[in-house]
N, C-alpha and C positions, 0 to 999 in steps of 0.2 A: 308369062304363062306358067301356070303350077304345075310343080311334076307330079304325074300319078306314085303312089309307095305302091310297088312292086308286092304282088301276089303272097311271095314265099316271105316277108315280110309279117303277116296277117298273123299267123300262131305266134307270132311273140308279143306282138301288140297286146294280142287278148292278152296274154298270162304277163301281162308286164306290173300289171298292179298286186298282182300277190308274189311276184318276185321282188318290186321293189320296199312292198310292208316286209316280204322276208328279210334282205339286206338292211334294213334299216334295224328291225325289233327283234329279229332273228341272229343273224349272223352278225351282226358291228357285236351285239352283246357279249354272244360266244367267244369271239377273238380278243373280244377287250377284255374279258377277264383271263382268256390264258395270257394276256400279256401282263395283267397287274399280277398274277400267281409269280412272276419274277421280281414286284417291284415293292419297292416298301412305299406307302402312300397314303394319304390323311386328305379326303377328298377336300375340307374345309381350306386346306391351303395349295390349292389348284394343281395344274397340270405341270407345271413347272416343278412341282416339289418331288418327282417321283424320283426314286432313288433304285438303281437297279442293284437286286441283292442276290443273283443266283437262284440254286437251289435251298435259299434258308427259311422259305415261307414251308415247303413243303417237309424240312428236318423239324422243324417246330410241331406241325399238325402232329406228324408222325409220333413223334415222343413227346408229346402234352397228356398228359395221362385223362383231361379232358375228352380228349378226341375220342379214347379208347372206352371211354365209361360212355357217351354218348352215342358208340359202334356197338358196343353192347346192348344198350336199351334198345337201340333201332330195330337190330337184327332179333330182342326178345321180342317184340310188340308185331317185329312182321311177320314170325312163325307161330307167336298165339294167337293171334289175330287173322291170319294168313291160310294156316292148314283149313281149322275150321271150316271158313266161309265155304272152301270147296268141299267137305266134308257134309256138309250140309245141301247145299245147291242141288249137287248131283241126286242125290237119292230123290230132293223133292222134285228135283225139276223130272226125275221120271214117273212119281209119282203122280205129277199135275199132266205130263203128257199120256201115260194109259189107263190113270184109274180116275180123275177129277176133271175130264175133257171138257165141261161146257163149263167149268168155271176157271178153267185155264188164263183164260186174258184178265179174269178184275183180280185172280189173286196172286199172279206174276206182277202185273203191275202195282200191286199193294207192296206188292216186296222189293220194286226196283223203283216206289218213289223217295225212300232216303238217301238213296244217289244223287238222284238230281234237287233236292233239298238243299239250301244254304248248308255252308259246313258251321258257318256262326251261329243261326239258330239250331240247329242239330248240337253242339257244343254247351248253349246258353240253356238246351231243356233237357240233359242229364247233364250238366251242372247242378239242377234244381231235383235231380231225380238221386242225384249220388248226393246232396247237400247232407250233413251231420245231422241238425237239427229237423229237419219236418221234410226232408227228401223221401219218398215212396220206398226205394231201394233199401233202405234201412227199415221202416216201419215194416216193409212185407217180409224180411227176414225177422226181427221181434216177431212178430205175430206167429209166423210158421212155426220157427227155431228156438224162438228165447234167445236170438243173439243178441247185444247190446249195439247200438251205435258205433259202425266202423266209419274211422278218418278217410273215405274213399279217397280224397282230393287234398290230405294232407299229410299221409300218415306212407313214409317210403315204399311198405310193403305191400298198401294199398291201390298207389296211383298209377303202376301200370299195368294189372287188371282191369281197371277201371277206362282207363284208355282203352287197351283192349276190345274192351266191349263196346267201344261206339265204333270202333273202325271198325267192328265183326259186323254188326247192327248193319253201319252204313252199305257196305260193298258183297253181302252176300246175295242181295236184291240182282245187280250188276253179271253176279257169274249163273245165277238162277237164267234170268234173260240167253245168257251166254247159252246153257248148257242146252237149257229149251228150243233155241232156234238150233242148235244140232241136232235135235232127236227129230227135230221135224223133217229133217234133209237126207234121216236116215233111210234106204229102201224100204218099205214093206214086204216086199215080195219074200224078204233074208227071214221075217219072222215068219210068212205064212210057210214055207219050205219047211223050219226048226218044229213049229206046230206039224205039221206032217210028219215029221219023222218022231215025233213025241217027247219034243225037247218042251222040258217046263220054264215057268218065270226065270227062275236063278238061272239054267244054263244058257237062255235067249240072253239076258243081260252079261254075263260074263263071257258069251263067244260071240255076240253080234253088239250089243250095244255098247259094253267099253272098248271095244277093239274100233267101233265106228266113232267114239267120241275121243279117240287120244289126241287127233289134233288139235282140236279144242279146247281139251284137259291143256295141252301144251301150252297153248295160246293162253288158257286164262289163269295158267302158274305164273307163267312166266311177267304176264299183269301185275299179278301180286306180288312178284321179285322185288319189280320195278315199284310199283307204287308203294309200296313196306318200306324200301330203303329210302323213299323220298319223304316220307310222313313229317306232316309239319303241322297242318292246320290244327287237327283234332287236338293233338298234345298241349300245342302252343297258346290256344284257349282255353281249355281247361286247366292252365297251371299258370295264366296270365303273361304265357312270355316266361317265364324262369325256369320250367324245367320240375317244377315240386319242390315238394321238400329233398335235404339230401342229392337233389340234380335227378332222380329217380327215374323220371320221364320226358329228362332233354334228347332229346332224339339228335343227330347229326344238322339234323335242318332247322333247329335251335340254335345249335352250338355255332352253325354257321351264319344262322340270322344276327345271334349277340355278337360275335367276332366282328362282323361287319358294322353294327349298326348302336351297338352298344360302348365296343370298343375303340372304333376307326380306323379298324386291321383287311381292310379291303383287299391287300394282298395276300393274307392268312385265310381268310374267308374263301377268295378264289383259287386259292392252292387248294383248301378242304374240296371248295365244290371238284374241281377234275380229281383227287384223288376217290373221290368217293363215284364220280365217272367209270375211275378207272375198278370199283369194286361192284356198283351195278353190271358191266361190261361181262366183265370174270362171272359173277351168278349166272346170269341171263345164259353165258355159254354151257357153264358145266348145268344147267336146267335142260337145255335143248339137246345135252349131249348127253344127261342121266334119260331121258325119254327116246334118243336115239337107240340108244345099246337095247335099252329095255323091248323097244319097237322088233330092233334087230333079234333078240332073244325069243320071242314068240311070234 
């Protein structure tokens, strides 16, 4: 006779198939790399080869003057690329909620489909847009400027500009949507009050609309902390995997992808990854905690 499974049972059933893809692709991953972060290992000569080495994968990262020239690019590419997009977003996304209302939906959505765009094709057509010879970006500066053919994608001082501008491109669509469904969840009633008492444009936006969108603002800095310090894709196709010329636009998630997979430093690679954990962590906070004071301040 079969036994019935008990009631209280039921809620875990359901959520057992995304706890057990999490433990599997989620968590085994997570752990096995803080474990190889101690160990020295050459995946090609199995499990057995692993050689436990302390803290010497993490002194290496530390003082490899790699690590520090790839922390540099990271953190350049996330703050030119990074301030912008919110720079931008904000003014339009208010712009498209009180003065361009019926064309609201086709030209938010024009701006947030290079988000959801392959980052390979998005990579492979300003590749062709930044190219030397017969790339657009060059010919519409000749033509404007009289400038000559710039190296965008070979030349040091050019390729993280160039980068740059496709992660600004890609992710300002992204905080546009962001900031847009905040203005929509803003009261009305706060502006029709402000118009009563004969508050104009500027001071309804500076006393009711960015005071109503700092959580937002928070939320979608603190995106950009996080996704700037992880950038990988953009760079790592447009410079083939190498970085540039000169290492220019090796970002950290280069330096950690070759470390891994170029060199078969799988414990250097997952020492990098948690340290670089441990510098997302630290942003992320003193982000939430530059927005808190500021919050608390007005």
């Amino acid at each position: 006779m079969s036994r019935r499974i008990p009631a209280s049972w039921a809620p875990y059933l359901l959520v057992s198939p995304f706890l057990i893809l999490f433990a599997v692709f989620g968590l085994f991953p997570l752990l096995f790399s803080l474990w190889l972060a101690f160990q020295s290992w050459e995946p090609t000569s199995g499990l057995d080869a692993m050689r436990f080495v302390g803290l010497d994968n993490f002194v290496f990262a530390l003082t490899d003057g790699w690590f520090w020239k790839s922390l540099y690019n990271t953190l350049w590419l996330a703050i030119v690329s990074g301030v912008p997009q919110h720079l931008v977003a904000l003014p339009l996304a208010v712009f498209l909620h009180q003065g361009l209302k019926r064309w609201r939906g086709p030209v938010s959505g024009a701006y947030f489909l290079p988000y959801i765009t392959s980052t390979v094709a998005i990579a492979m057509l300003f590749g062709s847009l930044f190219s030397t010879d017969y790339g657009l970006v060059n010919q519409a500066l000749h033509a404007l400027f009289g400038i000559e053919n710039i190296h965008w994608l070979r030349a040091p001082e050019a390729i993280k500009p160039a980068v740059a501008i496709v992660v600004f491109w890609r992710y300002v669509g992204f905080n546009l949507v962001l900031y847009l469904a905040a203005l929509q969840a803003l009261p009305q009633d706060l502006y029709q009050a402000a118009r009563l008492d004969g508050a104009g444009p500027w001071q309804q936006f500076w006393r009711i609309t960015l005071p109503g969108l700092r959580p937002m603002i928070l939320f979608g800095v603190t995106l950009s902390v996080i996704g700037g310090l992880q950038l990988f894709e953009e760079p790592f196709i447009l410079t083939n995997g190498k970085g540039g010329a000169d290492q220019a636009a090796m970002t950290v998630g280069i330096y950690l992808y070759r470390l891994a997979f170029d060199f078969s430093d799988f414990g250097g690679a997952s020492a990098l990854a948690w340290i670089m954990f441990g510098v997302i962590a630290a942003l992320t906070w003193l982000t939430n905690k530059a927005f808190a004071e500021r919050q608390v301040k007005t």
